[in-house]
Residue frames as a rotation matrix with the C-alpha (Angstrom) as fourth column:
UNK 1
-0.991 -0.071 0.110 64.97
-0.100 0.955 -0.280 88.44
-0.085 -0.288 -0.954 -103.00
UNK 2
-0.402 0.845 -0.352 61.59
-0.198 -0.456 -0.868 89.51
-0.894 -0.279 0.351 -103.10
UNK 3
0.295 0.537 -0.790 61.07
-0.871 -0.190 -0.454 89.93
-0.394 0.822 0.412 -106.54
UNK 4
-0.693 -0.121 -0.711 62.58
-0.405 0.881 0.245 85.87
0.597 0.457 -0.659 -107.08
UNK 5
-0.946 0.288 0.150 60.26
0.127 0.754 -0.645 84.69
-0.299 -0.591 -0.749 -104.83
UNK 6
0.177 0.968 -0.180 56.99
-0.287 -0.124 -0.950 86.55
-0.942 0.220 0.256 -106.48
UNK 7
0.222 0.128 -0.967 57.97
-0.975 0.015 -0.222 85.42
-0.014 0.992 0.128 -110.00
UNK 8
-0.964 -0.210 -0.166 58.90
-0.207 0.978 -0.035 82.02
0.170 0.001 -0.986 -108.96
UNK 9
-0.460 0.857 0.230 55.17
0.033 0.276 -0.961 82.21
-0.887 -0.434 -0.155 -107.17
UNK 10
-0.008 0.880 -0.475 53.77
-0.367 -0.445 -0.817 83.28
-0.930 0.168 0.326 -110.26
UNK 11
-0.576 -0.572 -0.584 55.70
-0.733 0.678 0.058 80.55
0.362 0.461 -0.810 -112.70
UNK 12
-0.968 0.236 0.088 53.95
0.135 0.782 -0.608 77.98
-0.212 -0.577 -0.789 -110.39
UNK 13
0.000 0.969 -0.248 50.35
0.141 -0.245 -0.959 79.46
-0.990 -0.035 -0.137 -110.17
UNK 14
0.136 0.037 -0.990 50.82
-0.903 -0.407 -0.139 79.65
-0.408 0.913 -0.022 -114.28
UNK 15
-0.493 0.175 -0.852 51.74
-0.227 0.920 0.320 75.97
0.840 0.351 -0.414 -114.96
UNK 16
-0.988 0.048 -0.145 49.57
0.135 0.719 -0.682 74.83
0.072 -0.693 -0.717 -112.25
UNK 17
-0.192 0.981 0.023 46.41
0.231 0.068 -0.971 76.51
-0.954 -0.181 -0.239 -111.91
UNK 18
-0.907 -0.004 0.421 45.10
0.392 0.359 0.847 75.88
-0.154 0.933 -0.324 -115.68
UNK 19
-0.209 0.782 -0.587 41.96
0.926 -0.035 -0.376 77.67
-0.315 -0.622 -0.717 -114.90
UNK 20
0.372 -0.157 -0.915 43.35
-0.009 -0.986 0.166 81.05
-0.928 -0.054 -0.368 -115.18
UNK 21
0.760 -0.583 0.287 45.01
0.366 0.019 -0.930 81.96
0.536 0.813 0.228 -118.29
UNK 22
0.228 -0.945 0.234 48.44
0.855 0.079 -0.512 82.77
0.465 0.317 0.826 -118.43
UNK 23
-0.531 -0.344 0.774 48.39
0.676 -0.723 0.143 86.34
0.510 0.600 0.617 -118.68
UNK 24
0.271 0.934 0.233 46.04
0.008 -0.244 0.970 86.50
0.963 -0.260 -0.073 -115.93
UNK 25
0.633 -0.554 -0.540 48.59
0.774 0.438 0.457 85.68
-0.016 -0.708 0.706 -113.20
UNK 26
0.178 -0.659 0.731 50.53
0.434 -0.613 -0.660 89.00
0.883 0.435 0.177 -112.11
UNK 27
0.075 -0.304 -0.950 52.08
0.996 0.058 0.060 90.76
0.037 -0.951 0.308 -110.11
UNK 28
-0.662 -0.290 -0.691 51.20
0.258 -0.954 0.153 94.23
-0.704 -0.077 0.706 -109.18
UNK 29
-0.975 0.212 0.062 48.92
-0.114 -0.724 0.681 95.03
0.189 0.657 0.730 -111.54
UNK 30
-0.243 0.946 0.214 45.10
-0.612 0.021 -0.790 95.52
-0.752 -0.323 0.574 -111.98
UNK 31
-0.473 0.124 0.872 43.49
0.547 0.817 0.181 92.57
-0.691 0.563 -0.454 -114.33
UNK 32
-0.677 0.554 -0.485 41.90
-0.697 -0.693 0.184 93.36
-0.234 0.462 0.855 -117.02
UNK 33
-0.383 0.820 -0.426 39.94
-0.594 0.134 0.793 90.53
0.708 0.557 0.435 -116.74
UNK 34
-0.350 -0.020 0.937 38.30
-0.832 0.466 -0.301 87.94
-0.430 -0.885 -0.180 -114.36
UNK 35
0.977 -0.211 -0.018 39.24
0.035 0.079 0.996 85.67
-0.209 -0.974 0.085 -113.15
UNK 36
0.439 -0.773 0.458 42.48
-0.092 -0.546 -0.833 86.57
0.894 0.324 -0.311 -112.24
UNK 37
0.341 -0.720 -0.604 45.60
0.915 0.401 0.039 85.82
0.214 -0.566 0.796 -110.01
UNK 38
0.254 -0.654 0.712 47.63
0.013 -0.734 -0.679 89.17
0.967 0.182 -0.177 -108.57
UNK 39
0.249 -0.475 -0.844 50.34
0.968 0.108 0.224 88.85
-0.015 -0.873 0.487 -105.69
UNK 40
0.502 -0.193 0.843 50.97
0.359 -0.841 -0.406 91.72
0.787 0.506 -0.352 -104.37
UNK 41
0.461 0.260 -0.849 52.91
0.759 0.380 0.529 93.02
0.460 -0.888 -0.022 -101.22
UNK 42
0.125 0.082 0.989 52.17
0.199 -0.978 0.056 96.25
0.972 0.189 -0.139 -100.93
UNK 43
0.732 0.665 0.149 51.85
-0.058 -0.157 0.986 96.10
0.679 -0.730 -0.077 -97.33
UNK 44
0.653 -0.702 -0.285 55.39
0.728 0.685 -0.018 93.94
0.208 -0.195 0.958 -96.58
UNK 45
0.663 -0.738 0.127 58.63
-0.214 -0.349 -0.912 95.70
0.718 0.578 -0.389 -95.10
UNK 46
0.203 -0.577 -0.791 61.43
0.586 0.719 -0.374 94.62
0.784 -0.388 0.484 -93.73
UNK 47
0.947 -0.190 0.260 62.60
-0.317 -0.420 0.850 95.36
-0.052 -0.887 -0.458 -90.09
UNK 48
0.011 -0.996 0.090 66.34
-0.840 -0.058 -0.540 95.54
0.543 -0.070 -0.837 -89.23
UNK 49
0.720 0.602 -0.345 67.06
-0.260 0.695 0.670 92.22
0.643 -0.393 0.657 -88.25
UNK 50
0.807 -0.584 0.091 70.35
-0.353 -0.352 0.867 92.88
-0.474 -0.732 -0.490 -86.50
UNK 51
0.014 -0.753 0.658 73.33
-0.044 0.657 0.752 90.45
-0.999 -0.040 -0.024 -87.41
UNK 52
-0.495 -0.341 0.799 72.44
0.710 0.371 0.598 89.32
-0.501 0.864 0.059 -90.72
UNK 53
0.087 0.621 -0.779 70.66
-0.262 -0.740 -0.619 92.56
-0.961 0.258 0.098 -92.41
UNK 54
0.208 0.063 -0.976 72.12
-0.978 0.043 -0.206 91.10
0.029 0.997 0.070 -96.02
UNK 55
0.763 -0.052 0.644 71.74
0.147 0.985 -0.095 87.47
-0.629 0.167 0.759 -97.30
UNK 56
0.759 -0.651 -0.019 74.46
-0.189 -0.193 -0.963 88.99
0.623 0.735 -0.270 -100.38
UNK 57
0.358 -0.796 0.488 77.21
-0.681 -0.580 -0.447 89.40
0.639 -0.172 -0.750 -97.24
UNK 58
-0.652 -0.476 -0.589 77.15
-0.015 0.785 -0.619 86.12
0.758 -0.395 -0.519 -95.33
UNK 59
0.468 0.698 -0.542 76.98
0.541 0.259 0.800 85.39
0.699 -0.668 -0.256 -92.16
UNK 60
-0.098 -0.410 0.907 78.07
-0.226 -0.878 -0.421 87.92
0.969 -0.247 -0.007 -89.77
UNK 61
0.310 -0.302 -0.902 79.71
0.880 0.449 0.152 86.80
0.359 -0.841 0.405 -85.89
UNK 62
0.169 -0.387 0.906 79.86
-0.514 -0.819 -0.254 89.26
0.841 -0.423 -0.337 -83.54
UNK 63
0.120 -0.155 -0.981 81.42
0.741 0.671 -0.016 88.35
0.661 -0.725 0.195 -79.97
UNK 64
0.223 -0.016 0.975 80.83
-0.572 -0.812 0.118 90.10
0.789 -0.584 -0.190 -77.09
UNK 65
-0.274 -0.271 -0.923 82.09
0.720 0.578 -0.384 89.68
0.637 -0.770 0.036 -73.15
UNK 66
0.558 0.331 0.761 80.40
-0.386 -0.708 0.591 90.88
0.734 -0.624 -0.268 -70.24
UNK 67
-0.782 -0.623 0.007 82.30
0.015 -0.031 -0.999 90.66
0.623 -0.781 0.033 -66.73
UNK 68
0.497 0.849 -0.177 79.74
0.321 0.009 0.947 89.74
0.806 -0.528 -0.269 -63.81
UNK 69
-0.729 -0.611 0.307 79.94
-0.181 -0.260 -0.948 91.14
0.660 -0.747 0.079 -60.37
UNK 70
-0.678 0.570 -0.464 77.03
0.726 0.620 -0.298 89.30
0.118 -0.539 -0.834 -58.90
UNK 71
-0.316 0.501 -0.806 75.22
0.133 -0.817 -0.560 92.97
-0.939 -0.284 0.191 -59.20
UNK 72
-0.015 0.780 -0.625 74.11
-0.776 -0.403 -0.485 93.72
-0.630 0.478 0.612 -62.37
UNK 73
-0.161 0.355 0.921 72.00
0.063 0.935 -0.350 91.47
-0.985 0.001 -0.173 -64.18
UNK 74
0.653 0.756 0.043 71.21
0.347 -0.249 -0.904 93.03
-0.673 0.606 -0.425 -67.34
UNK 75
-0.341 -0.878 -0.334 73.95
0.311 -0.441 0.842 94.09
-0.887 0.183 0.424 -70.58
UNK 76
0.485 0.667 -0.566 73.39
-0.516 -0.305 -0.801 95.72
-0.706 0.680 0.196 -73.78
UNK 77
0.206 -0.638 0.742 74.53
0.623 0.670 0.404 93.97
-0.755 0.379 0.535 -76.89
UNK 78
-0.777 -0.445 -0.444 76.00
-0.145 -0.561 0.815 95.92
-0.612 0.698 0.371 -79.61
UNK 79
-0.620 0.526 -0.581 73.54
-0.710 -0.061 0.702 95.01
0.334 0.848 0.411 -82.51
UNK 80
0.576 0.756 0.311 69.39
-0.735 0.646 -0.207 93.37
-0.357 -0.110 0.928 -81.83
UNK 81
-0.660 -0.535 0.527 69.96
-0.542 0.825 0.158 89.58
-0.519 -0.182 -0.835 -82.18
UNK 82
0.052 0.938 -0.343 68.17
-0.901 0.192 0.389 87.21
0.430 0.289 0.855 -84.17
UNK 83
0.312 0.252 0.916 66.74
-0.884 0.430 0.183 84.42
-0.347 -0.867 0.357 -82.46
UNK 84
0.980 -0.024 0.196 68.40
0.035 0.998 -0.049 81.55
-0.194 0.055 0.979 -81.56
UNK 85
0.816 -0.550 0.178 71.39
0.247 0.053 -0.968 82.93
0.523 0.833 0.179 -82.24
UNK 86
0.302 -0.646 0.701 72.98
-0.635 -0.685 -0.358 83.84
0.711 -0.337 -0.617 -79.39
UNK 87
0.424 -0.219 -0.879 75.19
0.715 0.676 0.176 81.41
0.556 -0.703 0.443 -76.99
UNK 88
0.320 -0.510 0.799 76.61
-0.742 -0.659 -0.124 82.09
0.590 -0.553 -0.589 -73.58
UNK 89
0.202 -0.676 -0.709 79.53
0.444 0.708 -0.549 80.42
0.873 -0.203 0.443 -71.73
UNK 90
0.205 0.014 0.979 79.88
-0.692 -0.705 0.155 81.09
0.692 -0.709 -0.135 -68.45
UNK 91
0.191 -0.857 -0.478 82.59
-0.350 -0.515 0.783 80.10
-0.917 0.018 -0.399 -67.21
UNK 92
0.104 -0.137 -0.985 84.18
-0.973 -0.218 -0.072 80.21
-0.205 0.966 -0.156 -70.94
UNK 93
-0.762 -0.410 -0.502 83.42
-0.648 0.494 0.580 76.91
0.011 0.767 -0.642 -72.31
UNK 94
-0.772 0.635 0.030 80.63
0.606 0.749 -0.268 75.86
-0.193 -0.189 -0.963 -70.59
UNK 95
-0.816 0.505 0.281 77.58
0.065 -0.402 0.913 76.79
0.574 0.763 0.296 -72.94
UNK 96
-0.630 0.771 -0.091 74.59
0.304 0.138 -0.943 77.39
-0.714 -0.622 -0.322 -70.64
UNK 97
-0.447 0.736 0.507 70.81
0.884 0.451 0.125 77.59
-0.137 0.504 -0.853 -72.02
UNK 98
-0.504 0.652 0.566 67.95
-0.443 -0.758 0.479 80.38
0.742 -0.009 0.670 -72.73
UNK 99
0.037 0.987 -0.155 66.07
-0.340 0.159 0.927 78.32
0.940 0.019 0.341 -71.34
UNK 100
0.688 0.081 -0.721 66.25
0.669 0.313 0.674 78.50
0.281 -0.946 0.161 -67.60
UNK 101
-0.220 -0.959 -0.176 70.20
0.972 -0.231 0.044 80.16
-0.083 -0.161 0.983 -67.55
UNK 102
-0.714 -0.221 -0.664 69.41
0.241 -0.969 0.063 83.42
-0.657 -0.115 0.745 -68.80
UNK 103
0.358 0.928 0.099 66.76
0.597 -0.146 -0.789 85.38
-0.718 0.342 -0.606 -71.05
UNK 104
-0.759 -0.650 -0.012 67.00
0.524 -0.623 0.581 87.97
-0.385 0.435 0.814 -73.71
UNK 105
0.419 0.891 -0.173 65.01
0.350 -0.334 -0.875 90.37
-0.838 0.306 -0.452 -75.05
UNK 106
-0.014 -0.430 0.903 65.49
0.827 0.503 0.252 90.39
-0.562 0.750 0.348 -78.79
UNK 107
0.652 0.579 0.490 63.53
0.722 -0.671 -0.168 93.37
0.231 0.464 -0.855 -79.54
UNK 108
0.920 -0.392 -0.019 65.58
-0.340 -0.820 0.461 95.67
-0.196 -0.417 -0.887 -77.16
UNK 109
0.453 -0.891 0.040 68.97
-0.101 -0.096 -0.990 94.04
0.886 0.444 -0.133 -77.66
């Protein structure tokens, strides 16, 4: 996905900035001349993002149930959430908020 999003960038920045030549617009490399365009993203990697880890495989629903007992407050979830993505019903149909109802902590899961 990566590599359609730097050659789409660099399509654009080739019919648009008219400045540069052509051939001056790359990716990954060193110019051999200036002035010169080069995206690079050497720096960039992905983190596991729980649920959806491939855009190729869908979307991916996991359901989980926890069982209060007015004592513990806290459950793990099987796989990190991404945000926004999680609902809770309590009792089963009635959808309660993040905001105020309960918290998560995305990072830990």
């Amino acid at each position: 996905m990566l590599t359609e999003i730097e050659d789409r960038l660099v399509k654009i920045l080739q019919e648009k900035v008219v400045e540069i030549p052509e051939e001056s617009i790359a990716i990954n490399v060193t110019p051999n001349k200036s002035p010169a365009v080069v995206i690079s993203n050497l720096g960039f990697k992905f983190e596991n993002a729980g649920l959806a880890e491939n855009i190729d495989e869908g979307k991916n629903e996991l359901e989980e149930s926890f069982s209060g007992d007015d004592v513990k407050v806290s459950y793990k979830l099987q796989e990190k959430p991404l945000k926004s993505s999680v609902r809770v019903e309590s009792p089963l149909g009635t959808f309660l908020t993040e905001k105020g109802d309960y918290a998560i902590n995305y990072k830990e899961g």
